[in-house]
LUMMI-122073 format. One record per residue (C-alpha): residue in one letter; x, y, z. Coordinates in steps of 0.05 Angstrom, whole numbers, padded with zeros to 5 digits, always signed. Example, Ala and Ser with C-alpha at 12.3 -4.5 7.8 and 13.67 -1.06 7.14 Angstrom:
REM LUMMI-122073
A+00246-00090+00156 S+00273-00021+00143 
***
This chain:
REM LUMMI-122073
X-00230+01026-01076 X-00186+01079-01109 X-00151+01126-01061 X-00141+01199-01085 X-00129+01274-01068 X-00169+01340-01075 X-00146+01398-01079 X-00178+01467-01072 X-00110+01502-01086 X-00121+01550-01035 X-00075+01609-01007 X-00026+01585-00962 X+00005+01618-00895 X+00069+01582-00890 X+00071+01558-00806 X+00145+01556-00806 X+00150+01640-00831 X+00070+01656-00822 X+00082+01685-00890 X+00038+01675-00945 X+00053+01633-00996 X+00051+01674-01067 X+00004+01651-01115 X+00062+01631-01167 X+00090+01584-01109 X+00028+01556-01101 X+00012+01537-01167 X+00086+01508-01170 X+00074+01476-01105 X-00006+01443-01127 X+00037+01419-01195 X+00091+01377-01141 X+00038+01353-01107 X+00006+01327-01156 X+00061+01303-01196 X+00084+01265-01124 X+00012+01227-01122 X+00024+01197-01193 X+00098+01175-01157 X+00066+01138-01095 X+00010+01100-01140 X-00052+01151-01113 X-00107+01125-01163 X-00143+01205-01177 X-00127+01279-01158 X-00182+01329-01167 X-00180+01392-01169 X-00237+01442-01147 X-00265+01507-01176 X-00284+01570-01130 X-00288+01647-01150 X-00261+01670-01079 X-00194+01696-01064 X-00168+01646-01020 X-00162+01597-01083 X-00134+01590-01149 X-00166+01548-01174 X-00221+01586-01218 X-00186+01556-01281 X-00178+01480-01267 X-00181+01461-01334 X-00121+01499-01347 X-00092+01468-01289 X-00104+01397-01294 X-00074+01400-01360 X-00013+01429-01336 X-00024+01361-01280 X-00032+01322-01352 X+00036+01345-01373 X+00074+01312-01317 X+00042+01256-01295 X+00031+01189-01331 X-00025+01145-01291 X-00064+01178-01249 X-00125+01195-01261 X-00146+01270-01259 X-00217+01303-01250 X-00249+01370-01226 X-00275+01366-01164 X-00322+01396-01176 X-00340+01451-01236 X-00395+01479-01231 X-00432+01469-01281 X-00487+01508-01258 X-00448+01579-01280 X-00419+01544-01339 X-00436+01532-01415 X-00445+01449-01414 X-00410+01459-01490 X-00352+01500-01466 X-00346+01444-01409 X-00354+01385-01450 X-00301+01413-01499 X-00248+01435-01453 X-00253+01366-01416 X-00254+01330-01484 X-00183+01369-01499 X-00157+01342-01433 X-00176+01273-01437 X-00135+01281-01505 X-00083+01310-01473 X-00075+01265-01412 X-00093+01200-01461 X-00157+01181-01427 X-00142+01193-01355 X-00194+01247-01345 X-00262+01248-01299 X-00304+01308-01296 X-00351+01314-01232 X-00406+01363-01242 X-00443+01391-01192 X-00472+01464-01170 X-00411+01486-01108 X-00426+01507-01044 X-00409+01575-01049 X-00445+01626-01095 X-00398+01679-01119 X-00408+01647-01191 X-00475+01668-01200 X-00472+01742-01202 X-00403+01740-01236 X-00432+01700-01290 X-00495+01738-01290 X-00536+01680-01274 X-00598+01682-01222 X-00589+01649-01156 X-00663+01636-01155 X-00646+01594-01218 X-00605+01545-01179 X-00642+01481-01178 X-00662+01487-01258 X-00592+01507-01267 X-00563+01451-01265 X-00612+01404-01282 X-00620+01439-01353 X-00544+01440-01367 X-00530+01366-01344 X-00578+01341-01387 X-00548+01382-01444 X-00480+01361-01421 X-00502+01287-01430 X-00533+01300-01489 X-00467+01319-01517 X-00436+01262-01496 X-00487+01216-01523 X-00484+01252-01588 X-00434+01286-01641 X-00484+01338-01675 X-00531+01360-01618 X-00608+01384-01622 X-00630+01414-01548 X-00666+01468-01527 X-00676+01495-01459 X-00691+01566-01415 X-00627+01580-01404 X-00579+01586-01460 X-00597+01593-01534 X-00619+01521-01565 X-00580+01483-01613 X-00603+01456-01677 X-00550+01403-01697 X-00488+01442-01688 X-00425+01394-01673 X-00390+01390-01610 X-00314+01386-01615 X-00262+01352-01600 X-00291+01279-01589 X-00259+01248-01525 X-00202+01191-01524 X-00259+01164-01470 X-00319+01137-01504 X-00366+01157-01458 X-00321+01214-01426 X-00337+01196-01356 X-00384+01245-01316 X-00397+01246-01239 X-00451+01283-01204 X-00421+01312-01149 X-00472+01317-01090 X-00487+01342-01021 X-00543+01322-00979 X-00601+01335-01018 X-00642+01271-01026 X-00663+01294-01099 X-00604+01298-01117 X-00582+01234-01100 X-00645+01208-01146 X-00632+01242-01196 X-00564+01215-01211 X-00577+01143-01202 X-00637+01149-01246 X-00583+01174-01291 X-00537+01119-01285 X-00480+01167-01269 X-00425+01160-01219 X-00442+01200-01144 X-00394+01232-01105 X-00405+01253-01041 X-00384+01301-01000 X-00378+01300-00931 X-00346+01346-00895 X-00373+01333-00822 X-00423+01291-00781 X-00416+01211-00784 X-00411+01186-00862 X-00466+01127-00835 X-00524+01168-00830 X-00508+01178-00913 X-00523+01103-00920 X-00600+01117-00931 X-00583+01164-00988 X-00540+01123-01020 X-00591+01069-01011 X-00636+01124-01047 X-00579+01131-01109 X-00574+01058-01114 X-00653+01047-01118 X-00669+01099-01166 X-00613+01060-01217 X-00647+00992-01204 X-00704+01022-01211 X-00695+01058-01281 X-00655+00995-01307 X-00579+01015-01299 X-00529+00966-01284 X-00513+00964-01215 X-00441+00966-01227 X-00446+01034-01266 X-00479+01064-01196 X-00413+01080-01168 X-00403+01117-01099 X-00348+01161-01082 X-00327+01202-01027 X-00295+01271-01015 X-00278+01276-00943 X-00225+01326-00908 X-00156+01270-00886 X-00092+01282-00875 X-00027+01227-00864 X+00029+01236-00815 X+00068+01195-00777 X+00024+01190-00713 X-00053+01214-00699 X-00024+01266-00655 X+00018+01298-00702 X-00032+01290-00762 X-00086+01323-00711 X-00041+01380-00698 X-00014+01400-00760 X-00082+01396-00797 X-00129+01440-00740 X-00099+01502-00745 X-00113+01509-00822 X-00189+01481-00818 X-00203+01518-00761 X-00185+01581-00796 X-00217+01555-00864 X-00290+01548-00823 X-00283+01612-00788 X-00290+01649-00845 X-00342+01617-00871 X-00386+01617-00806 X-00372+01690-00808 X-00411+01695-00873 X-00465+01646-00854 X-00473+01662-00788 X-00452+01608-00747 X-00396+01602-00690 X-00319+01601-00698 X-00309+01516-00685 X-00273+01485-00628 X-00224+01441-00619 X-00266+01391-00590 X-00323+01394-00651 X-00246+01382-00704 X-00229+01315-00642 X-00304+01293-00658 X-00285+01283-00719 X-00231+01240-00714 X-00267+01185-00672 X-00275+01134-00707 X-00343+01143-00727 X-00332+01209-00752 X-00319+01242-00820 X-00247+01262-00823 X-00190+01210-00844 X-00138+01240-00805 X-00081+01204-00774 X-00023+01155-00782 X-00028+01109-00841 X-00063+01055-00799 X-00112+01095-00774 X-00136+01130-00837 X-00134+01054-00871 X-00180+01037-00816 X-00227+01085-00825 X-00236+01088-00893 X-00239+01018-00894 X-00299+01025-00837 X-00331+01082-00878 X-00336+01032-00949 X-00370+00981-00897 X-00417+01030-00871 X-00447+01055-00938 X-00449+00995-00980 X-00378+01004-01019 X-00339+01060-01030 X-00311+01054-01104 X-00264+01118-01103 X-00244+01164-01023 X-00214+01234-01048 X-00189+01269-00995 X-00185+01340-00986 X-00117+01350-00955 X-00120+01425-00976 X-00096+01464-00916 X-00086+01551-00910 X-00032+01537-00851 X+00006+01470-00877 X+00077+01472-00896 X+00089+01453-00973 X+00135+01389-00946 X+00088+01368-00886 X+00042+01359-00949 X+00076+01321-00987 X+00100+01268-00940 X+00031+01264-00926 X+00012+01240-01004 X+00072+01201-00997 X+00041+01159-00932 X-00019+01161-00964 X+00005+01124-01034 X+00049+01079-01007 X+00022+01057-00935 X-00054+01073-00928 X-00067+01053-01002 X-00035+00982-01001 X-00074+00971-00931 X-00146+00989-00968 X-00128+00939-01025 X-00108+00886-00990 X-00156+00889-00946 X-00205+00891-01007 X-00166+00832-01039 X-00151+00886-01090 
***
């Protein structure tokens, strides 16, 4: 199992000052963080992409390859772009650049986002959703699959054997379909063959076992090698030194994260007791001391089948810059050795 990071790069309120962190810090901050998870021997960092303004992180492209530029190892991914409010060429050729730039350590995850501000910026319909992305992934893969592409489709103009450029170091340039709970979409990318990753950001991760039962029949069944249909996880975790500590510093910010959003969907402000929930361990959020996050993620792998890569979104709007990055540091090198050897990795 490969452990990793993902990041939304949102605003921070500093808890220390309960000032807000300036965007130029933050970006200098993501770029430490980062740069600390290739230290400690983390195995990904992903970044996300949003159009909101609590994040930064509308450009990752141009971010990860400032990531490229000082790291050496790890590998780096988007997590996820959507692809639904994006030209699969314009995709496929920035992430080409930045597997050249990073020397083949780049993995893009596609999927559509859970929010929806990039629809009318783009001037896309959100009635369009579904064909959306289904049109431009399988324009994006054809790409891939092919130097000089002919496609047409109902949403963008069709090609007729134009070339796509630059070629990836990666041949294939790997691409992940990142997924929620849908159960389509779940068939759709193991009748792909492409890599899932899940997110789960509440709720036990072993009622997901059926859908990833789902992904891994619809690959058997259209003739993909079961070791292509890999599963990975995005999941909210956070390392201290003790669960108490971990618990505490990481509430504040993600009960203020889903307060806002249940203010624009119309659900309730959370509790602490829903965030404790969580942390049972049957529940979805790695949070703790090293032990106890190596636990559960080992637990969670068991539950659904194998788990080949856990990202975990230790984005935080009220966590100090330092609390952070002793927590990537516990993560790389005490949860991380526990997972492998338990794995006999």
């Amino acid at each position: 199992m490969d452990i990793g990071i993902d990041s939304f790069v949102s605003i921070v309120t500093d808890p220390g000052t309960g000032r807000d962190v300036t965007p130029v810090e933050r970006v200098r901050h993501l770029l430490e963080e980062v740069e600390r998870a290739d230290q400690v021997g983390l195995d990904s960092y992903g970044i996300g992409e949003h159009h909101r303004p609590e994040y930064l992180d509308s450009a990752p492209a141009v971010l990860l390859a400032a990531a490229a530029a000082r790291t050496t190892r790890i590998r780096l991914s988007s997590a996820v772009a959507v692809l639904s409010a994006s030209d699969p060429v314009r995709v496929f050729q920035e992430f080409a650049t930045l597997d050249l730039v990073s020397a083949g350590r780049m993995d893009l995850v596609v999927g559509r986002g859970s929010f929806t501000e990039a629809f009318p910026l783009f001037g896309l319909a959100l009635e369009d959703y579904d064909s959306l992305f289904a049109e431009k992934l399988d324009l994006l893969l054809r790409i891939r699959e092919h130097e000089r592409v002919t496609w047409s489709g109902r949403h963008r103009p069709p090609l007729t054997g134009q070339g796509v450029y630059p070629r990836p170091l990666q041949d294939p340039l790997p691409i992940w379909v990142g997924v929620g709970g849908t159960p389509a979409s779940f068939v759709r990318a193991g009748a792909l063959g492409l890599p899932l990753m899940v997110a789960i950001i509440g709720g036990q991760p072993a009622r997901f076992r059926p859908l990833v039962d789902l992904y891994r029949e619809a690959g058997r069944r259209a003739g993909h090698d079961p070791a292509a249909l890999r599963v990975g996880l995005h999941c909210f975790g956070y390392v201290a030194d003790s669960d108490s500590r971990a618990a505490d510093e990481f509430y504040p910010g993600w009960a203020q994260m889903f307060t806002k959003i249940g203010q624009e969907r119309g659900f309730g402000p959370p509790v602490r007791a829903q965030y404790d929930a969580m942390l049972e361990p049957d529940g979805a959020f790695l949070i703790g001391d090293p032990d106890t996050v190596a636990a559960k993620a080992l637990r969670i792998s068991d539950d659904l089948g194998g788990v080949a890569r856990l990202s975990l979104q230790m984005t935080n709007v009220r966590l100090a810059h330092e609390d952070l990055l002793h927590g990537i540091e516990l993560l790389g090198t005490r949860v991380a050795p526990l997972v492998r050897g338990a794995l006999g990795r």
